[in-house]
N, C-alpha and C positions, 0 to 999 in steps of 0.2 A: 680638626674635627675627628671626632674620633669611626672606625669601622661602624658602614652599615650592616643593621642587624638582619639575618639574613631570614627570608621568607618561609612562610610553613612548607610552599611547594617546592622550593629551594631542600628545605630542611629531611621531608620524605623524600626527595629523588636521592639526597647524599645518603642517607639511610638505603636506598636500595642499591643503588647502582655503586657504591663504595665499596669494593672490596676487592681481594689482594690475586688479579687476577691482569694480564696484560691491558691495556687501553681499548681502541676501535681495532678490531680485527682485520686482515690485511688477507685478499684474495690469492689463494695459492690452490693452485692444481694438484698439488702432492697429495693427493687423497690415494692413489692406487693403492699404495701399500697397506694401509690400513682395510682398505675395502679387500684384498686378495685373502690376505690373514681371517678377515674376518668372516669372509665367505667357507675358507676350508677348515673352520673349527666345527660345520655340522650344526653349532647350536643355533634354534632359532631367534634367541634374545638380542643373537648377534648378526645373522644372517640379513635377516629381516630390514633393518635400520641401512644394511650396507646395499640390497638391492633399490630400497623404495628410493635411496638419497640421490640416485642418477635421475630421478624425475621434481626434482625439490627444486626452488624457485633459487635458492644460495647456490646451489652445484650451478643452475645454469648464468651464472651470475662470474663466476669462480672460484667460490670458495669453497676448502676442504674441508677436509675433516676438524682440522687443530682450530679454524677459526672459530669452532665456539667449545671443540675441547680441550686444546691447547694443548701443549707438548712441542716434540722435536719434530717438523716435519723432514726436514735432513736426513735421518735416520731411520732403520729400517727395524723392522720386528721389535719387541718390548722397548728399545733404547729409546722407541717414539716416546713411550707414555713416561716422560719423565716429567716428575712433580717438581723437581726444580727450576723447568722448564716452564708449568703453569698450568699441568694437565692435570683435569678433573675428573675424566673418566665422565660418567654417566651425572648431569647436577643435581642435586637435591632441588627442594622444591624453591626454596630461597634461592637456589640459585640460578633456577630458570630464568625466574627476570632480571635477573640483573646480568645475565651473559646476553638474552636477548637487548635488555638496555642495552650495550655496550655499545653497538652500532645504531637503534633503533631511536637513541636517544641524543643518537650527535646528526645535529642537523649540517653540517661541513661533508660528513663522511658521507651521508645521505644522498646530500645533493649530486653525488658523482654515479648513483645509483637510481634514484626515482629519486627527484624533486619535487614531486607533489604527494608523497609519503610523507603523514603527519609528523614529528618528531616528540609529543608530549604526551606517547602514550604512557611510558614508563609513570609521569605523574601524573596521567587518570585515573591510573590502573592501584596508583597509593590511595588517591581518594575514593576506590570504590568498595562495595560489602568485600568482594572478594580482597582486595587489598587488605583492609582493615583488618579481617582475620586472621590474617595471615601473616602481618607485622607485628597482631597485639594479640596472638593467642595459637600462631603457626598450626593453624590448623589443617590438619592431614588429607581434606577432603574439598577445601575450595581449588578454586578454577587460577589454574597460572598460564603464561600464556600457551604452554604447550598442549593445553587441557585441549584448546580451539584450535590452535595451528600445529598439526600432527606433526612432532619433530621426523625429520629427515626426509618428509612428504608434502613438506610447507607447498601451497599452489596458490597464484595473486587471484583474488574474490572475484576476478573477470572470467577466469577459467571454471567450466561449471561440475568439475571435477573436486574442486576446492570445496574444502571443509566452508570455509565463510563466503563462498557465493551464494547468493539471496535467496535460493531455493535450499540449499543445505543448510543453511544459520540455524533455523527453527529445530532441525534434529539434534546438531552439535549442541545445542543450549540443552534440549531434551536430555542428552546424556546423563547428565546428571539430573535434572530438574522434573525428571519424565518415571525416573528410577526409585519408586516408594522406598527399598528395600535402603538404598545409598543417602535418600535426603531424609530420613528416621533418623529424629533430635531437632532438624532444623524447624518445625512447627512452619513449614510451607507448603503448599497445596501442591502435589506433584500430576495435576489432572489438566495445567496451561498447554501442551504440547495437544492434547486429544481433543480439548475444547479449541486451539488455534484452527486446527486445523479441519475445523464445522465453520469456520468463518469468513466473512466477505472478505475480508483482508486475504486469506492465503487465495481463494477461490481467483480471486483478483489474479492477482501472483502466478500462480499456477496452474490456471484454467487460460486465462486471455492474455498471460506471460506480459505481464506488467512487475517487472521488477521494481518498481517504485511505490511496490504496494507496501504496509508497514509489514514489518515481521520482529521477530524480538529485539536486533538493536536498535529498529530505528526509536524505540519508546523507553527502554531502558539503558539506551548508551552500549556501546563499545568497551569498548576497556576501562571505561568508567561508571559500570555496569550497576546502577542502583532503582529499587523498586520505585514508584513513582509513589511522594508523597498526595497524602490528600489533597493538599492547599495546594498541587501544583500538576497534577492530574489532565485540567484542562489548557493548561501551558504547551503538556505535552501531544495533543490531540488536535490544540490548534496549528501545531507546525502544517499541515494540511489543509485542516478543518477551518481554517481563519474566520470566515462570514462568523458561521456558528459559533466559534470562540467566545467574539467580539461583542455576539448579541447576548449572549447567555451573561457576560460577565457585567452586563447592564443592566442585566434582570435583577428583577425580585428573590429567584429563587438561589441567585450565587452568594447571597447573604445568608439567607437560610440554610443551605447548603451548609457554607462555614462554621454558621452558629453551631447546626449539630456536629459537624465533627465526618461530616460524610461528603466522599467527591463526586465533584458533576456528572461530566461525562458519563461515567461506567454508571453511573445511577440509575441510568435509564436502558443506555447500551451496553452493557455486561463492559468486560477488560477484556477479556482475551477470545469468548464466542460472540463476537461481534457478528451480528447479525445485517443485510441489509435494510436501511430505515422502510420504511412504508407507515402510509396513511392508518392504518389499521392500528399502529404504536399511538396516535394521539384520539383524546377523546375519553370515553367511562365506558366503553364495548367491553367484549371480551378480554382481546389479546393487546386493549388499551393499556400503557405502562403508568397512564396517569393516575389512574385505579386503583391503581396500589396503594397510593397516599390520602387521592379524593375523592368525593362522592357529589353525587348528584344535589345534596343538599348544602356542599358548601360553592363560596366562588368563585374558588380557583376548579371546581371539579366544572361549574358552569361555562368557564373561562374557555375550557380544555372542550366540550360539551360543543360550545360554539364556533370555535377555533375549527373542529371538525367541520363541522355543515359547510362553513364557510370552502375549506379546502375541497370536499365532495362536490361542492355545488359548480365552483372554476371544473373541476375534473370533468362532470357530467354535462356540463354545458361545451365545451371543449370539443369532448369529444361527440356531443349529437352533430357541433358544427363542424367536424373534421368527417361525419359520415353522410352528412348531405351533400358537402363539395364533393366528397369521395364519390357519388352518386351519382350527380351530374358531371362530373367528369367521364365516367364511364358511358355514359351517356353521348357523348362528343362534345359537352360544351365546356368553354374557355374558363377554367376558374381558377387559374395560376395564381394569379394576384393573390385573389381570397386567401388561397390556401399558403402562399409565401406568408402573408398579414397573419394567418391564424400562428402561427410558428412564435407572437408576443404573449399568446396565453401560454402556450409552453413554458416561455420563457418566466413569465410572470407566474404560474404552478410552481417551479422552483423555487420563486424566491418566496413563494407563501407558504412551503413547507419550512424554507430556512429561518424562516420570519417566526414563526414557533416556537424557537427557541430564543425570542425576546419574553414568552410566555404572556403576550400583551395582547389583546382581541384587538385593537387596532392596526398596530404593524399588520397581522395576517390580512385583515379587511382590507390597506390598502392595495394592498400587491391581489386581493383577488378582483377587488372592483376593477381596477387597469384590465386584468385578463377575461372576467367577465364581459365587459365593453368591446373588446375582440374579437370575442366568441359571438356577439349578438350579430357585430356587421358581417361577421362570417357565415356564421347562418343564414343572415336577410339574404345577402347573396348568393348562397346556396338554393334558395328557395324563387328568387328571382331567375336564377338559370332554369333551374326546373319549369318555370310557370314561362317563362322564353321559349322551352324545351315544347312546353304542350301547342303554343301556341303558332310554334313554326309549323308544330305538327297538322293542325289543324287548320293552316292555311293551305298545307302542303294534298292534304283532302281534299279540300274547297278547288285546289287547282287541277287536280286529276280527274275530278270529275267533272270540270270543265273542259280538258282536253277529252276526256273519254266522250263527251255529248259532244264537241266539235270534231271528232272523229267519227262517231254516230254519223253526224246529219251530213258528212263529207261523203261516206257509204252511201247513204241513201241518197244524195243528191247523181254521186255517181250513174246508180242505179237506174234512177230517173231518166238521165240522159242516153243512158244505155237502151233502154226500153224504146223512147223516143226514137233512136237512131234505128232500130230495129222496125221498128213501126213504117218511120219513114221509105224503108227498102223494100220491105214486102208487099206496100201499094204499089 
């Protein structure tokens, strides 16, 4: 049998990480000299690189200098940087990846380092815009990996000092993406980083320190960094968003959607100033987004029209039966239960907001009948304590002033007696 043929991803990692440079890099502490030299030359091109690398996640790891610029570590002053050796000095932009591949891309070498350290970035990184460019047109101004992990300053994404931990991504990306003047030619909107950051997603993030909120790689990848096509838009929204996902893609409107040429999701909820959802988005109101497409006189604008009420109606009933309990509890009587039971219209309010985006008046209807039916026993209940409430009350009258009259007639009987006994001594 003759050689298999080898793989596209096969075929871009040989492409990048091939070149005439030593193998997987080998940890040596011989970095002093380089770093003394380069410390007393004054310049800061040089200065700079040799202080920040004592804080770099490689140094604390072991590795010096040679291991990604190679040369004599043996040797002291210029005899280091010998090219026959393998030293490259500072790397061109091609060569960035493929010295960071060197190690990043052998899962052997790795394991002895972090084993849960991916190993296939090098061939994300070929499949993505940034890659592409820059193997088919070397372009001077994509992102390599150094762009995002500041060489000599590298820090693991846990550290919140780190260029790629979850509160800095969104700027690092910004760098470039945020920079009118630098992303002039690319025909992309350089206004994601100001609109991100008006959005429930960062608010999330960096308000209530939810690192698990999205920020730019969780939707455009990592090192395999590409804009999210139409047709796959909500793919990427459902990673989270799944209910919604699920229901939408069963709808009516993810065919439509298709047909014209336009994605879900953002359709309604912008891309990047995501907003949080509310009641006030569905319906033909004002700051309804259904509006935009329908009208009162067709039936999908009726659909949307009713879908509202619907939701309004669980919301308003809910909460009159969450402020009657709330009333007679205040009050002192026992309405625990109620109020535990009323906690299913809640629950049933969510799923009739997420039912919405079946865009179907029934799905909504079922989920708010269930919560509606909640809210009623919650109520009667409520209204039951209260009319308990009056009517302890009013027993509790009835009995005062029975003791207050058999206290009365208790005085005066006394009285009487007292009279009497007096009576009787003065004859």
């Amino acid at each position: 049998m003759g050689a298999a043929r080898p793989t596209m991803p096969a075929l871009l990692f040989a492409a990048i990480v091939g070149w005439a440079v030593p193998a997987t890099a080998q940890p040596t502490r011989q970095a002093e000299g380089c770093v003394a030299c380069h410390l007393e030359t004054g310049d800061d091109r040089l200065v700079k690189p040799a202080k920040a690398f004592a804080g770099d996640i490689h140094a604390a790891k072991g590795f010096g200098c040679v291991a990604c610029h190679g040369g004599d570590a043996k040797q002291q002053g210029m005899e280091a940087m010998d090219r026959a050796q393998g030293y490259v000095g500072k790397p061109d932009r091609q060569q960035v990846v493929q010295v960071c591949g060197r190690c990043h891309a052998d899962a052997r070498f790795m394991k002895q380092y972090n084993p849960s350290l991916r190993v296939d970035q090098v061939i994300e990184y070929a499949t993505s815009v940034h890659g592409r460019r820059l193997r088919e047109l070397n372009d001077p101004k994509v992102a390599v990996c150094t762009s995002c992990h500041p060489a000599h300053s590298i820090k693991p994404p846990s550290d919140p000092t780190s260029s790629v931990h979850p509160l800095r991504v969104v700027d690092t990306c910004g760098t470039c993406h945020a920079d009118a003047k630098y992303m002039t030619g690319y025909r992309i909107p350089t206004d994601q980083l100001s609109k991100y950051k008006t959005s429930v997603h960062w608010k999330t993030m960096s308000a209530k320190s939810d690192l698990s909120a999205p920020t730019c790689n969780k939707c455009h990848g990592n090192h395999g960094a590409a804009p999210p096509g139409v047709s796959w838009v909500g793919t990427v929204c459902g990673q989270c968003h799944t209910v919604m996902a699920e229901l939408f893609t069963k709808s009516p409107h993810a065919k439509v959607f298709a047909a014209m040429g336009v994605p879900g999701c953002v359709t309604c909820h912008e891309s990047h100033a995501i907003q949080e959802a509310g009641d006030e988005m569905l319906g033909l109101r004002d700051k309804a987004v259904c509006a935009s497409c329908h009208s009162a006189s067709d039936k999908a604008g009726k659909s949307a029209a009713e879908m509202r009420a619907l939701i309004d109606s669980l919301r308003n009933e809910s909460d009159k039966a969450r402020a009657i309990l709330r009333q007679a509890e205040h009050a002192g009587m026992d309405v625990s239960q109620a109020q535990f039971d009323l906690n299913e219209a809640k629950g049933a309010l969510v799923k009739a907001r997420a039912a919405v985006h079946a865009f179907a008046v029934d799905a909504v209807k079922k989920e708010t009948d269930a919560g509606l039916g909640v809210s009623a026993k919650a109520h009667a209940r409520g209204v039951r304590a209260l009319r308990e409430l009056q009517f302890r009350r009013a027993g509790l009258v009835v009995f005062l002033v029975i003791i207050v009259a058999l206290i009365a007639a208790l005085v005066l009987k006394i009285r009487q007696l007292e009279r009497r006994q007096q009576s009787r001594t003065g004859g």
